[in-house]
PAMI-46205 format. One line per 10 residues: number of its first residue (from 0); for each residue z, x negated, y of N, C-alpha, C, CB. Coordinates in nm, 3 decimals. Glycine has a CB too. Layout:
BEGIN
NUM> Z/X/Y/Z/X/Y/Z/X/Y/Z/X/Y; ...
***
This chain:
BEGIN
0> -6.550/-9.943/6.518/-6.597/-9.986/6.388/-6.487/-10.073/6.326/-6.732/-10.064/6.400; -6.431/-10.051/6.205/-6.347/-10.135/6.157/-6.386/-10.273/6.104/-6.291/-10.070/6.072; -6.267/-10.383/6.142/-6.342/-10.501/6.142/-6.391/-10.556/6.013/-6.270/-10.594/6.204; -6.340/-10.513/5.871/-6.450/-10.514/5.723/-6.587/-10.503/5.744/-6.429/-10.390/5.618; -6.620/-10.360/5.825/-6.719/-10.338/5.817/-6.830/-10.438/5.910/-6.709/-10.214/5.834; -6.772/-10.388/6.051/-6.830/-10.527/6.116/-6.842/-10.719/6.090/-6.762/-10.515/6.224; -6.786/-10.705/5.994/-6.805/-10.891/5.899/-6.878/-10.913/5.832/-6.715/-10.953/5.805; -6.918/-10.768/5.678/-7.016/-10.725/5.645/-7.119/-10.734/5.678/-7.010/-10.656/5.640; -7.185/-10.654/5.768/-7.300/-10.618/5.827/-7.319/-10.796/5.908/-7.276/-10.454/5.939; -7.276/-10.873/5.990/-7.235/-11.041/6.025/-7.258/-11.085/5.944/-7.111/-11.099/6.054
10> -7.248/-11.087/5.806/-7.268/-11.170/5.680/-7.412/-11.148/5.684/-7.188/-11.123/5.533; -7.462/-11.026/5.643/-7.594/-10.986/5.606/-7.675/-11.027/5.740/-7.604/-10.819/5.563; -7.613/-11.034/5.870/-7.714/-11.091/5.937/-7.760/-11.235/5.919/-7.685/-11.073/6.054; -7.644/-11.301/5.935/-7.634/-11.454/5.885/-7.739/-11.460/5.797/-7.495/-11.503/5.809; -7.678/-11.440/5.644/-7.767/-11.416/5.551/-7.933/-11.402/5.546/-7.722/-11.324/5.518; -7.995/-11.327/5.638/-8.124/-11.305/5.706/-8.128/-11.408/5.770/-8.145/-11.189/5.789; -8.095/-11.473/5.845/-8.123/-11.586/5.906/-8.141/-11.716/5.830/-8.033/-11.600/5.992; -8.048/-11.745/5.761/-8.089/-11.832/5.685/-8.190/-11.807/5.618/-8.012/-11.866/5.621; -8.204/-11.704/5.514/-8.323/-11.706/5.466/-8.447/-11.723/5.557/-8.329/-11.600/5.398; -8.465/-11.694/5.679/-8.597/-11.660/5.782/-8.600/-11.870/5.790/-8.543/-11.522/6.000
20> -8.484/-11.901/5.795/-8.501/-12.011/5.824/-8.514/-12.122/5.726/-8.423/-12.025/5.897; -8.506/-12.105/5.606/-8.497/-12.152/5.456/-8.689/-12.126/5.430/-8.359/-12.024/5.334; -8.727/-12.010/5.494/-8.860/-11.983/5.409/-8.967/-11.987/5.527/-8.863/-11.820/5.317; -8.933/-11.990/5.658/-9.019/-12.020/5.773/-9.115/-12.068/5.763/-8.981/-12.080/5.852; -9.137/-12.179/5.673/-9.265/-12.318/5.654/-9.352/-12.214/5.557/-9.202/-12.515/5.547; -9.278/-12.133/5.490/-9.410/-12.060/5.367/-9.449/-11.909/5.428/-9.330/-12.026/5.163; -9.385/-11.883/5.577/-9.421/-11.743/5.613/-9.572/-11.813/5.684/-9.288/-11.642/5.732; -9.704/-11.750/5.653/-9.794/-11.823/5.749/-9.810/-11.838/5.933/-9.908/-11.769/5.704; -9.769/-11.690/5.943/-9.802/-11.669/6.096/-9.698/-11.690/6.193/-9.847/-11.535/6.122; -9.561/-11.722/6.137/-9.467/-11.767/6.197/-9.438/-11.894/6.264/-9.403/-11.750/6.135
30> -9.479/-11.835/6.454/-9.521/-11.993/6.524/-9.628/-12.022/6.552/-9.500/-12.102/6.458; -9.727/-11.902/6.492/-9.853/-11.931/6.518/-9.965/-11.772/6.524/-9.890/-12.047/6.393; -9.820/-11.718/6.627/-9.853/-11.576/6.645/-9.920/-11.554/6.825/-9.687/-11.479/6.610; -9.993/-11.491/6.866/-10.073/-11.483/6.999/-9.929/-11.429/7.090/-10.235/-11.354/6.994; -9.917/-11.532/7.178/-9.832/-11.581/7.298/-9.736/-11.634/7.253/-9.786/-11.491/7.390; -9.789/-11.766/7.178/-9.665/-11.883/7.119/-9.731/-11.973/7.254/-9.683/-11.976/6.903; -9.650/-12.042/7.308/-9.657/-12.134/7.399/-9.703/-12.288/7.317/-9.511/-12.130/7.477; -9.791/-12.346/7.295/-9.796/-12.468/7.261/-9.877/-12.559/7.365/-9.846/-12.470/7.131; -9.843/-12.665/7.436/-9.911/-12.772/7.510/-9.920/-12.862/7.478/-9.885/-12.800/7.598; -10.028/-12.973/7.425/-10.028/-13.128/7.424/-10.064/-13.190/7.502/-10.079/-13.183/7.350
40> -9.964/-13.284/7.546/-10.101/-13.421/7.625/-10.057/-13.525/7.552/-10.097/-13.480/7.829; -10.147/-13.641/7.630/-10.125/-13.785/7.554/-9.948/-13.800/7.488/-10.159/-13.930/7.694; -9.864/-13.782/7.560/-9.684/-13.850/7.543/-9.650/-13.745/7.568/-9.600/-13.974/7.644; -9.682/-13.605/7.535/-9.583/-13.506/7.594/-9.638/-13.382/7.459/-9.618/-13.458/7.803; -9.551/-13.310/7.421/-9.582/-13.192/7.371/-9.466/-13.073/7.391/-9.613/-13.220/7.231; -9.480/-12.953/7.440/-9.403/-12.852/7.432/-9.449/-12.751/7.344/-9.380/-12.809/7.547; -9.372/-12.665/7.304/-9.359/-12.566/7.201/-9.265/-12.457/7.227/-9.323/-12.628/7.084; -9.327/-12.350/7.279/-9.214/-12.212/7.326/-9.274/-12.087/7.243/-9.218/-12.164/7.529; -9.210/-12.037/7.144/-9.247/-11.928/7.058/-9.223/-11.841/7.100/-9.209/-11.916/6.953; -9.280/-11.733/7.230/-9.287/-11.653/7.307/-9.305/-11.518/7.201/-9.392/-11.694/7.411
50> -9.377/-11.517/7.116/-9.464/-11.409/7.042/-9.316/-11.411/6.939/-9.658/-11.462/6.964; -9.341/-11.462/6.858/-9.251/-11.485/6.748/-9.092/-11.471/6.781/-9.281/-11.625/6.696; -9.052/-11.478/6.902/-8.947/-11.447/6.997/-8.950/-11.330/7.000/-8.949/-11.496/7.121; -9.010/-11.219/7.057/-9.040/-11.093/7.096/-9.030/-11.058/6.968/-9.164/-11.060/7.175; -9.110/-11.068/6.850/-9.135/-10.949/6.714/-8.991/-11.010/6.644/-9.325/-10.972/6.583; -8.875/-11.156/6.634/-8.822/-11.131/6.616/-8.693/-11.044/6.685/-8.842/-11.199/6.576; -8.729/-11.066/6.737/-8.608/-10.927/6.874/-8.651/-10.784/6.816/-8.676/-10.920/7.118; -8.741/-10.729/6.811/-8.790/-10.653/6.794/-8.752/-10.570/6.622/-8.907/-10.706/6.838; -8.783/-10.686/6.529/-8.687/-10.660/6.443/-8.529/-10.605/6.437/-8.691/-10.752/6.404; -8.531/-10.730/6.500/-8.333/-10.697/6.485/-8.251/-10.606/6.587/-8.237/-10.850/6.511
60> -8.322/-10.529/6.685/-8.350/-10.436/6.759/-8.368/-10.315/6.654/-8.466/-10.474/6.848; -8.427/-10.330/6.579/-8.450/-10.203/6.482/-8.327/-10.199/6.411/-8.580/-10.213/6.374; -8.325/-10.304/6.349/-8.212/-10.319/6.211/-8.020/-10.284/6.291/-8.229/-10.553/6.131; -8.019/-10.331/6.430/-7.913/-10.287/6.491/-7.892/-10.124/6.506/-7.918/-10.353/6.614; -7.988/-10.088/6.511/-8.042/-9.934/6.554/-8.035/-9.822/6.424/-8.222/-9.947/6.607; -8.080/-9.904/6.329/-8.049/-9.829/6.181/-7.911/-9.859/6.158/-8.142/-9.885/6.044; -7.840/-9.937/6.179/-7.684/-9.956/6.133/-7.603/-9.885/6.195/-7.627/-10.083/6.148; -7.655/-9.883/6.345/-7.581/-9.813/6.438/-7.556/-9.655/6.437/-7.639/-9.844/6.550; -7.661/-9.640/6.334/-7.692/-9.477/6.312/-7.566/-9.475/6.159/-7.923/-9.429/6.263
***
């Protein structure tokens, strides 16, 4: 792949990311999708986005897959 093209397609990922991460707070179910890890106790809280992990992989699994074609 010539390296234009591959910087390109790097930009536009970037690009997606920021935005996912610019608009995260107004997507509703993001973080609060079935097998997000959340625990509280009194002095302790963890937070592992297990779900939201997976469907975003899953995305960009696709979008690699359409480019690649």
């Amino acid at each position: 792949m010539p390296p234009g093209k591959t910087l390109i397609i790097l930009g536009l990922i970037l690009v997606a990311a920021g935005l996912l991460l610019h608009f995260s707070g107004r997507i509703p179910f993001l973080g609060r999708l079935p097998g997000d890890i959340h625990i509280e106790k009194e002095n302790f809280s963890f937070y592992f986005p297990l779900g939201s992990c997976l469907l975003f992989s899953l995305v960009l699994s696709l979008l690699f897959w359409l480019f690649k074609r």
